[in-house]
N, C-alpha and C positions, 0 to 999 in steps of 0.2 A: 504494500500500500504506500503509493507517495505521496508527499506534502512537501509544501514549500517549508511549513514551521510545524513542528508538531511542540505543544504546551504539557508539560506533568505538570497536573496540578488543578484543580477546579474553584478554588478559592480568589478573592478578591484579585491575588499581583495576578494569576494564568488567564482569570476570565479579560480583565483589563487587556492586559495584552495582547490576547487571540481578537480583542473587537478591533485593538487599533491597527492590528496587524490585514484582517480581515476587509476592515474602513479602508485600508487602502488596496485591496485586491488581492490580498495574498490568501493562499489556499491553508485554511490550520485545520489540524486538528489539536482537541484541550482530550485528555487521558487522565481520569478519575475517580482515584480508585474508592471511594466513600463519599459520606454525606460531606459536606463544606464545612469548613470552620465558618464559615458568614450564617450557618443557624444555630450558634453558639454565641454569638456576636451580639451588642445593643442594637446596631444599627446604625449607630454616630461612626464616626472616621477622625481621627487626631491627626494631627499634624507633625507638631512638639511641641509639649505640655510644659517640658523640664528639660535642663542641663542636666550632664552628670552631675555636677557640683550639688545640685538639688534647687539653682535658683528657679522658679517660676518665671515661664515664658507667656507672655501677651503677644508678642509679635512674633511668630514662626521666623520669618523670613527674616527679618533684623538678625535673631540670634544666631543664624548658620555660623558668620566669621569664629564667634565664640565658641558655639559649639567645634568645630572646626579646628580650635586648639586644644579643648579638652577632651575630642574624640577622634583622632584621626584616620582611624578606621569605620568609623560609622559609613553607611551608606551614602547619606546626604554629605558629607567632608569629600567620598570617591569623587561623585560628579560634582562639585564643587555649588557655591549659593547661586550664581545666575542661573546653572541648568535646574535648582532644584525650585527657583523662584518660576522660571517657564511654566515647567513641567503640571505645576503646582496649580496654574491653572488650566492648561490643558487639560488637567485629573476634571477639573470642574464642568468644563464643557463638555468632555468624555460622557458624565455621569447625566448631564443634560439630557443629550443623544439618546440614552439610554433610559431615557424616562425616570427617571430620580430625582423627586423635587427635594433639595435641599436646604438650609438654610445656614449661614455664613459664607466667610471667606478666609483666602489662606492671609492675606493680611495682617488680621488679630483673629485670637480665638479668641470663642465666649463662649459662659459658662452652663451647660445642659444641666438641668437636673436628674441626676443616680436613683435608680429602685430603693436608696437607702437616703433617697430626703437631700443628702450633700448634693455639692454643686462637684460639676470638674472643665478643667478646659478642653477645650476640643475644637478642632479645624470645621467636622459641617455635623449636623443634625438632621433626621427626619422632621420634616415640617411638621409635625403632632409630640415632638418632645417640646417640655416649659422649656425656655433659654434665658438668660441675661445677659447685658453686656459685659464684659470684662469689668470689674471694678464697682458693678451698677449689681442693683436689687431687682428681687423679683419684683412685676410693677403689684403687687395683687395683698391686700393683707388679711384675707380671710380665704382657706382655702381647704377645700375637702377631700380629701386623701379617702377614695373606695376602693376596697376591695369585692371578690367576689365570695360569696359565703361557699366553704369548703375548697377553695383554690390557695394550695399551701405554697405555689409559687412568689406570692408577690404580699408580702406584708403591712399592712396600711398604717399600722401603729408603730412601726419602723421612720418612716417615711416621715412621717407626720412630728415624730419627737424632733429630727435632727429637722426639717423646716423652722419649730419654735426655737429651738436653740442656736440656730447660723441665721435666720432670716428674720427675729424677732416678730412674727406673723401670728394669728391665729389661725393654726392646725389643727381641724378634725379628724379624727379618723373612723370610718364606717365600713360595714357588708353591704353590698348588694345581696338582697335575696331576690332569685329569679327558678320560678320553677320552670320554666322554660328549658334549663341545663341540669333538670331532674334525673334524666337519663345518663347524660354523663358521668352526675354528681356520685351517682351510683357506682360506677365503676374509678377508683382510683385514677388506677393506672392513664385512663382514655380522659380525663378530667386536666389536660393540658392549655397552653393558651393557643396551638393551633385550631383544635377541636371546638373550643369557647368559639373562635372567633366567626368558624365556618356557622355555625348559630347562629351568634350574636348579628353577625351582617346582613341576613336574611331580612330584606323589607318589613317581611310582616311581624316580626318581632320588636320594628324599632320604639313603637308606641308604649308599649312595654317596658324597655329598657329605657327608655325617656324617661316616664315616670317612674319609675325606682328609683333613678339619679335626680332626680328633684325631690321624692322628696326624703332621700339620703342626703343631702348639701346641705338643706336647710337654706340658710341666709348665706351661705358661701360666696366669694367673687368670682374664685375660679373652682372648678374641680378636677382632680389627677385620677385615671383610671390607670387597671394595670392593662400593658398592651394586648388586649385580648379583643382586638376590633380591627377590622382594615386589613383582613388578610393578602389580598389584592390591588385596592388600592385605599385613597383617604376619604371615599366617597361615603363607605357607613360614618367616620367618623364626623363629617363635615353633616352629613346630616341629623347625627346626635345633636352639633351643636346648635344645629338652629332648632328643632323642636324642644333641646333643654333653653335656649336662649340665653345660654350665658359660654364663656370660652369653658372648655372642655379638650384636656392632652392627655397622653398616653407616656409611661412610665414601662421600660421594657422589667422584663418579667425574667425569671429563671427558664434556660433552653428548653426545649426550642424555642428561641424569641423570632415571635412572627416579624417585629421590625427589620432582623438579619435575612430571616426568607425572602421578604419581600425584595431585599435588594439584592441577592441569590436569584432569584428570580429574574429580575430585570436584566441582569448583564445576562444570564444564560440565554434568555428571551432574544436580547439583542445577537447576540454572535450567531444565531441558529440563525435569525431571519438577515443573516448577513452571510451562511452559507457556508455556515464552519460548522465543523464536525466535532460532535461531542461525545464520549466514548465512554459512559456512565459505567462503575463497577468493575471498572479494568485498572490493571496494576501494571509499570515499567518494570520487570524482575531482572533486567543486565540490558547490555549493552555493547555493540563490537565497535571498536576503536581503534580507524587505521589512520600513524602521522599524524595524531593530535586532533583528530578528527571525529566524529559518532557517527559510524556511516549507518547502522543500522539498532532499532530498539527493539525488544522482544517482552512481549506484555501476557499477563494469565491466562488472558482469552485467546490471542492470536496465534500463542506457542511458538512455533517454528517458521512463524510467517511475520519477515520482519516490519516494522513501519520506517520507512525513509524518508528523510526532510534532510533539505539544504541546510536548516537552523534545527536548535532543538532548545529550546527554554524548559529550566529546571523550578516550578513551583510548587513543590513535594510539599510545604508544612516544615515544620521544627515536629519534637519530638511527640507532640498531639494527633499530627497527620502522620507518624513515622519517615516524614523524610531527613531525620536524625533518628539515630539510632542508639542508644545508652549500652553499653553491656559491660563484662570483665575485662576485656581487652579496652574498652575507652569511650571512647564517641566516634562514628563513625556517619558518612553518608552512603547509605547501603546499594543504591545501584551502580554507579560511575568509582566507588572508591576515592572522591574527592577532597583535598586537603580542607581542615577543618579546625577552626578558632575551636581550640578547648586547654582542661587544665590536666597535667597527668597526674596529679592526684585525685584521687575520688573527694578527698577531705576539702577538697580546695573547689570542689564543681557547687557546692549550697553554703549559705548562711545560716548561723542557728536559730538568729533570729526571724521566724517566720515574716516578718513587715517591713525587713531591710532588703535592699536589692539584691536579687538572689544569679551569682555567677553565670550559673548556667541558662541563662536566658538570654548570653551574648553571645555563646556559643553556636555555631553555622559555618556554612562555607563559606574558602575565603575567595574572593575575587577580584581581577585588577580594577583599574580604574573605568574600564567600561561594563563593567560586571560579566567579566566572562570568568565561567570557573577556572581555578587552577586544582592541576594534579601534579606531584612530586616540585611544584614550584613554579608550574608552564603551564600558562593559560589553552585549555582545547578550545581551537579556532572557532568552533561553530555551537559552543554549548555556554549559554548564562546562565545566572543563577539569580532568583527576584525573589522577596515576599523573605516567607518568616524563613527560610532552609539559609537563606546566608546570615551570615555573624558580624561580630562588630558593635553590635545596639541594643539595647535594652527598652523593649518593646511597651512593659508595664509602666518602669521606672519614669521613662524617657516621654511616655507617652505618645508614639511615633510612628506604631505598626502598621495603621493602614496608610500611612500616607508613605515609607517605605514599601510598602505592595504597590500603592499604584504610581511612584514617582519610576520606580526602578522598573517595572514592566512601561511606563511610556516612552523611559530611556532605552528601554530594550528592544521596544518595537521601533524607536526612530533608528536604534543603529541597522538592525535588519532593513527598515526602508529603505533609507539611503547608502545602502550595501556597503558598512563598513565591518567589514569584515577581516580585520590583518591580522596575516600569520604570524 
């Protein structure tokens, strides 16, 4: 099977990629071997939160130079602060295209509010997340925090404290009862916020759920639901808010968070109807490599029947999507054998402290300044490496994962466009 680019990897940096690769004509295929990490995900997208050092960032783009000395391997230092400032917004148009109504920019971030009531910064939001500006207040000082009765995903008196205590507001916190989700409620297991929402969206339930959230609020200004609405688009939730008539957002919930589906959705949506092949349930298990080259992949399903591409993009995951691999011998990347940021002591891969940055989350492949992998020290000409599998950066700490995914897959799809490709 040929292809101009074939993608490992199904998550935010492979799907970004394979669109923009695809936006410009190129034949991909994306190879996947499970569910995404984008439906474990809130749905927001960071930028940079933080320096190493732990200062607090407002302006993404201002900090690169600094970041840039205190981390010289990080991704955004490889391609340096103009390509990461471009890129940055291409990511936005990108996401445009692709139907993803968002809200910010990479300019300043502002601050979304967490299923746990705090604020955090973040480069874009689902337009149904509360936000603030950087430095600014929620505008709202009475606000009702509902939950759904028997959905142990998302906690409202969680939510509700840490509002009174950082926002100085009045926080309620209430159930929705709805027997409408009777049937689910019944079964544990099926009582997710997927399931809630294929429900809850349902036109003729909305009268229904209208009133329960009226009159759960009370005298509220705003009310926070948990994201169990809008599994396809913001249409049930826009219409909650005019039959409750007051602003009403949604708060993502414990996985599956519909917010991360639905943008799972939309880039997979877009690459398909752009004519790229997508290879659900299949695994890269080796790879043959002539002269610095992957001339051929061999994957679970295909066996013996190799895939061929001119390019090959590597967005395997870190060690959640096993495209890192932990064991007795060390860290390793299991299909290519590629060199790899780690520490050779085991003692020295975590912190003890559970809430300090933890080593091993900078761990990934390493690669040059164009992100192409290297092996034994020497970049293979036709193979990069994007998203969480390369090292260098500290994704939680740094707050910077998704805008690593899709900075490093736009810089990966413009070097394929414009065929820079040197041996």
């Amino acid at each position: 099977m040929q292809f101009d680019v074939v993608v490992i990897g199904g998550g935010l940096a492979g799907l970004s990629c394979a669109i923009r690769l695809a936006e410009s004509g190129k034949r991909c295929a994306v190879v996947s071997s499970g569910q995404s990490a984008l439906y474990f995900s809130s749905g927001s997208l960071d930028l940079l939160a933080q320096l190493p050092d732990g200062t607090a960032v407002s302006s993404p783009l201002a900090a690169l130079p600094v970041l840039q000395q205190q981390a010289p391997q990080h991704p955004y230092s490889l391609l340096g602060a103009t390509q990461v400032a471009t890129l940055a917004r291409e990511a936005e148009e990108l996401l445009q295209r692709c139907g993803v109504a968002m809200q910010g920019s990479c300019e300043w971030n502002h601050l979304r509010v967490t299923p746990l009531g705090t604020r955090r910064a973040t480069w874009l939001s689902p337009q149904a997340i509360p936000v603030s500006a950087w430095g600014g207040n929620l505008p709202w000082q009475h606000i009702a925090v509902l939950g759904i009765e028997g959905f142990l995903d998302f906690q409202p008196q969680m939510a509700a404290s840490s509002l009174i205590e950082e926002q100085k507001v009045i926080a309620e916190a209430a159930f929705l009862h709805l027997p409408l989700l009777d049937r689910l409620r019944n079964n544990p297991s099926e009582f997710r916020a997927a399931n809630i929402a294929r429900v809850l969206d349902l036109p003729e339930h909305l009268a229904a759920l209208a009133e329960e959230v009226k009159r759960q609020a009370g005298e509220a200004e705003a009310i926070f639901l948990p994201a169990c609405l809008g599994l396809e688009s913001d249409q049930p939730l826009l219409a909650l808010r005019q039959a409750v008539g007051r602003p009403v957002f949604l708060l993502p919930t414990l996985p599956p968070s519909v917010l991360g589906m639905r943008l799972y959705q939309a880039l997979r949506q877009r690459l398909q109807q752009l004519g790229g092949v997508f290879m659900p349930g299949d695994t890269v298990l080796r790879a043959s490599i002539d002269q610095q080259r992957i001339s051929g992949l061999y994957t679970r399903n295909h066996t013996d029947i190799p895939l061929r591409a001119q390019q090959v993009v590597l967005a395997s995951g870190s060690f959640f999507s096993n495209g890192l691999v932990a064991d007795l011998a060390g860290i390793r990347e299991p299909v290519f054998g590629l060199d790899v940021f780690s520490k050779a002591e085991r003692a020295d891969w975590s912190h003890p402290d559970f809430f300090a940055a933890q080593p091993y989350l900078q761990f990934g492949v390493k690669t040059d300044a164009n992100l192409r992998a290297l092996k034994q020290g020497e970049a293979i000409t036709n193979l990069y490496a994007i998203g969480a599998v390369a090292g260098g950066y500290d994704p939680l700490q740094q707050g910077c994962g998704a805008g690593v995914s899709l900075i490093g897959a736009l810089h990966v799809a413009q070097q394929i466009i414009e065929g820079h490709n040197v041996k």
